[in-house]
C-alpha positions as CSV (number, residue, x, y, z in Angstrom):
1,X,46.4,-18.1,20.6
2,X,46.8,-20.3,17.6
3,X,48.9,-18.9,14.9
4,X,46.7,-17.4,12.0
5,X,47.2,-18.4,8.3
6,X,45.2,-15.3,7.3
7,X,47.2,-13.3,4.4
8,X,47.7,-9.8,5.0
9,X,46.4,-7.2,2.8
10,X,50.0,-5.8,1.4
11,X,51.1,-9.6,0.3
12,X,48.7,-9.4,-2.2
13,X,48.4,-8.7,-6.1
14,X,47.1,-5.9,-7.9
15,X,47.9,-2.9,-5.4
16,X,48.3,0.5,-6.8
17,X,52.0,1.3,-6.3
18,X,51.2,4.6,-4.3
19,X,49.2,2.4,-2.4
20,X,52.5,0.7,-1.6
21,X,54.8,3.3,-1.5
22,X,52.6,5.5,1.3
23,X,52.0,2.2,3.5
24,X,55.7,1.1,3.6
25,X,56.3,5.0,4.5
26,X,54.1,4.2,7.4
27,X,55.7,1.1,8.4
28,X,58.7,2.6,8.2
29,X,57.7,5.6,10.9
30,X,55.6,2.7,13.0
31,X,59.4,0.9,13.4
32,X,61.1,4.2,14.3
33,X,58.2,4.7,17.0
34,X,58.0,1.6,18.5
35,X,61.6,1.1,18.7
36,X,62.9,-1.4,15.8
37,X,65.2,1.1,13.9
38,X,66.6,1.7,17.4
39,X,67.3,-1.8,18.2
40,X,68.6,-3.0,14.4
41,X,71.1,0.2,14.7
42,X,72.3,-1.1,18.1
43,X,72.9,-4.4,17.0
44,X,74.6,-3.3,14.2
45,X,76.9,-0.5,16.7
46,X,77.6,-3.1,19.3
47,X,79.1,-6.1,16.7
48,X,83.0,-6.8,18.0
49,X,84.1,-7.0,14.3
50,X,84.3,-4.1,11.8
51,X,80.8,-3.9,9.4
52,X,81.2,-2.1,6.1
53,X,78.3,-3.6,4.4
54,X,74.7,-4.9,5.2
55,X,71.9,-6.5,3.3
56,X,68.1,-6.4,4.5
57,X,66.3,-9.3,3.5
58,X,62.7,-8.5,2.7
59,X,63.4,-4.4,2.7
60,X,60.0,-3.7,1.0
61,X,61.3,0.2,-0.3
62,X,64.2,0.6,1.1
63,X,63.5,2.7,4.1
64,X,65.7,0.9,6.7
65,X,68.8,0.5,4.3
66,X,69.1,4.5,3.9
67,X,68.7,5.1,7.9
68,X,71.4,2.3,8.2
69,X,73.4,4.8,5.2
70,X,72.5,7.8,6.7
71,X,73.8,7.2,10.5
72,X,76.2,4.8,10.5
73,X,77.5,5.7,7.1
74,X,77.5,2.0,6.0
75,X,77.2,0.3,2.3
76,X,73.6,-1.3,2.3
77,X,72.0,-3.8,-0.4
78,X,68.6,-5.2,-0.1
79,X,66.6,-8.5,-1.1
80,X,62.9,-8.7,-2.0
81,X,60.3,-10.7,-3.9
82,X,58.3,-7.4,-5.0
83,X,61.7,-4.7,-5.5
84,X,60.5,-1.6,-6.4
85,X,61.2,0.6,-9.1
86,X,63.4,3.6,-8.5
87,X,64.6,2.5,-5.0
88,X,67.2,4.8,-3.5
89,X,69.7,2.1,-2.6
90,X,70.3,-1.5,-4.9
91,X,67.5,-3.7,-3.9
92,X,67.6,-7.6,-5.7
93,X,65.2,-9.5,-6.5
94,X,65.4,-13.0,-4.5
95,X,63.7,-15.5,-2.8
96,X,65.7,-15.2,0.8
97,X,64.8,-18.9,1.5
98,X,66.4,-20.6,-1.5
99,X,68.2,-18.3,-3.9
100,X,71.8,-16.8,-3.4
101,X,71.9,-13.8,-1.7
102,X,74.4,-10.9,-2.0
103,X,77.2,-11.2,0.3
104,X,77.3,-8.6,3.6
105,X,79.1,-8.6,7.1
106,X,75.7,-9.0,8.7
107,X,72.0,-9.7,7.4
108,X,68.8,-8.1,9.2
109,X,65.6,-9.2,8.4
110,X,62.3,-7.0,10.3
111,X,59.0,-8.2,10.1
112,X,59.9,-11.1,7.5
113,X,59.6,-13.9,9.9
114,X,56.0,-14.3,10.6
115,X,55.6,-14.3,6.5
116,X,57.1,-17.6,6.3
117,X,56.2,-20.8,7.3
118,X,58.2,-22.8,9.7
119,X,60.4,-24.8,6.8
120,X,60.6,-21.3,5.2
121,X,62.3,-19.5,8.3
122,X,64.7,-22.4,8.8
123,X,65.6,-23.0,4.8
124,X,65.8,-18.7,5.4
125,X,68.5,-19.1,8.3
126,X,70.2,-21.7,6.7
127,X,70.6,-20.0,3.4
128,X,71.7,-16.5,4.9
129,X,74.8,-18.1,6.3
130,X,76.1,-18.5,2.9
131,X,77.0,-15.2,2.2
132,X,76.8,-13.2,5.6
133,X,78.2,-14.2,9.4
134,X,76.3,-12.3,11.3
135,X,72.1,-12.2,10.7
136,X,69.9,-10.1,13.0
137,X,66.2,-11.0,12.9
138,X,63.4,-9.1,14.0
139,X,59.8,-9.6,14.4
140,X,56.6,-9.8,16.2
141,X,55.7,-12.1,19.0
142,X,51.9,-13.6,18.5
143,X,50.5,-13.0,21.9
144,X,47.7,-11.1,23.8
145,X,49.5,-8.0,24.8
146,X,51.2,-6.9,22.0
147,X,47.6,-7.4,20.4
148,X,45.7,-5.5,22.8
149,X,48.4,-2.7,22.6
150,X,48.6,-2.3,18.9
151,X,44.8,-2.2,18.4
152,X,44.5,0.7,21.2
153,X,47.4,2.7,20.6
154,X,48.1,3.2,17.3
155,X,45.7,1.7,15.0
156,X,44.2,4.9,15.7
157,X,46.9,6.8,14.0
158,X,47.5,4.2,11.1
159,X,45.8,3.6,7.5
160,X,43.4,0.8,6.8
161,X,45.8,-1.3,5.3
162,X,48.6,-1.1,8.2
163,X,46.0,-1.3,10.7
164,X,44.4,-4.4,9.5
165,X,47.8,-5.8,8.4
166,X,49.2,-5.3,11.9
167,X,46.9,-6.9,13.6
168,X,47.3,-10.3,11.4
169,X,50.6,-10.1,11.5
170,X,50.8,-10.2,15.3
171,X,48.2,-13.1,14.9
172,X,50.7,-15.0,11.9
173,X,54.1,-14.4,14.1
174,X,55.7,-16.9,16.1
175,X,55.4,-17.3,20.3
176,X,59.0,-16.6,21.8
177,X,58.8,-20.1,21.9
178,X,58.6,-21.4,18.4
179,X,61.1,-18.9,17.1
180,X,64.0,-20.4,19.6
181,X,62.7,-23.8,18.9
182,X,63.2,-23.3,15.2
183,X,66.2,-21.5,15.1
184,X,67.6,-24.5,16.9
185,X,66.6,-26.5,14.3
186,X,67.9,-25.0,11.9
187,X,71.9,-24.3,13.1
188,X,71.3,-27.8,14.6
189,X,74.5,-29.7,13.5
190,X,76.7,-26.4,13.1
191,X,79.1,-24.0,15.0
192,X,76.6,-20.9,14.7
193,X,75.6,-19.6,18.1
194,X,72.0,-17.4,18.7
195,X,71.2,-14.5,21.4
196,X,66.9,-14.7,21.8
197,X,65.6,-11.6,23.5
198,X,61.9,-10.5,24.3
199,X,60.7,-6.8,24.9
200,X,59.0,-7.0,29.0
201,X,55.9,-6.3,26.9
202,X,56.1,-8.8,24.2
203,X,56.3,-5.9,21.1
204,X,59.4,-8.0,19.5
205,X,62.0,-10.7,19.6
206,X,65.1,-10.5,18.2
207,X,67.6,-13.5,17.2
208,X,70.9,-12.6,17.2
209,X,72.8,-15.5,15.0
210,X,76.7,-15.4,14.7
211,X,77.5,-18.5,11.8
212,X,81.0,-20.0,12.1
């Protein structure tokens, strides 16, 4: 499957903000179903040095950041192009490729990755470990079964919008492949270490990065 350039309905201009505010209230409940809040608070559990603070690159509303607060009782900040006004936790605007992000024990970024082009992701990597040492990311993985999975089990359940956003977004993501190959790339020359792991079924990968 060659990766689509196709932009997804949410990245673009001019959207109501209810529009935005009841589809990243979806997202957030697709994550918790399919297991991604599950995973991002292991992670976060399961790190051998103490974490009192955590930033989310590309947090949309927030939604994450408080189920980070709420369980684990942690200080949270978030990073977006498009913050939102009224956000129950601090949420700054910045480019998480190239501007200077606020300092945390560990960054997590979920369902960013397939958003940026390959020198994005790596200039991305790079920059987070300036001001974290730990930096979780999350996404999809562009193949035929997580496809075929999302479109029969739970487009039915889903709005317009996150329906036909999901399915690009499996389409724009990297193979398993690509996103080792380009993390690689970009700690090439450095101390940092990375963990890549794939769901049996191809629903996510997740890069575990420890900078040095």
């Amino acid at each position: 499957m060659i990766r689509s350039s196709e932009v997804e309905i949410m990245d673009g201009d001019g959207l109501a903000d209810d529009l935005i505010e009841r589809t990243h209230r979806q997202l957030n409940w697709v994550n918790g179903f399919i297991g991604n809040t599950a995973a991002i608070l292991r992670a976060l559990r399961s790190d051998p040095l103490p974490v009192k603070r955590v930033l989310d690159i590309g947090c949309g509303h927030g939604g994450l950041l408080l189920e980070i607060r709420r369980k684990l009782n942690l200080e949270v900040v978030g990073v977006d192009l498009k913050p939102p006004s009224g956000a129950a936790v601090e949420i700054v605007r910045a480019d998480a490729t190239c501007d200077p992000l606020p300092p945390a024990d560990v960054a997590i970024s979920t369902l960013v990755g397939h958003h940026l082009s390959e020198a994005e992701l790596v200039a991305m990597i790079q920059n987070v470990g300036r001001s974290c040492r730990r930096f979780v990311l999350l996404d999809l993985v562009r193949s035929v079964t997580p496809l075929v999975l999302f479109r029969v089990f739970l487009t039915p359940f889903l709005s317009h919008v996150n329906a036909a956003d999901g399915m690009t977004s499996i389409r724009r993501a990297y193979t398993s492949d690509e996103m080792a190959e380009l993390t690689r790339g970009a700690l090439e020359g450095t101390d940092a270490t990375f963990r890549h792991s794939v769901t049996p079924l191809r629903s996510r990968q997740v890069v575990d990065i420890r900078y040095r």
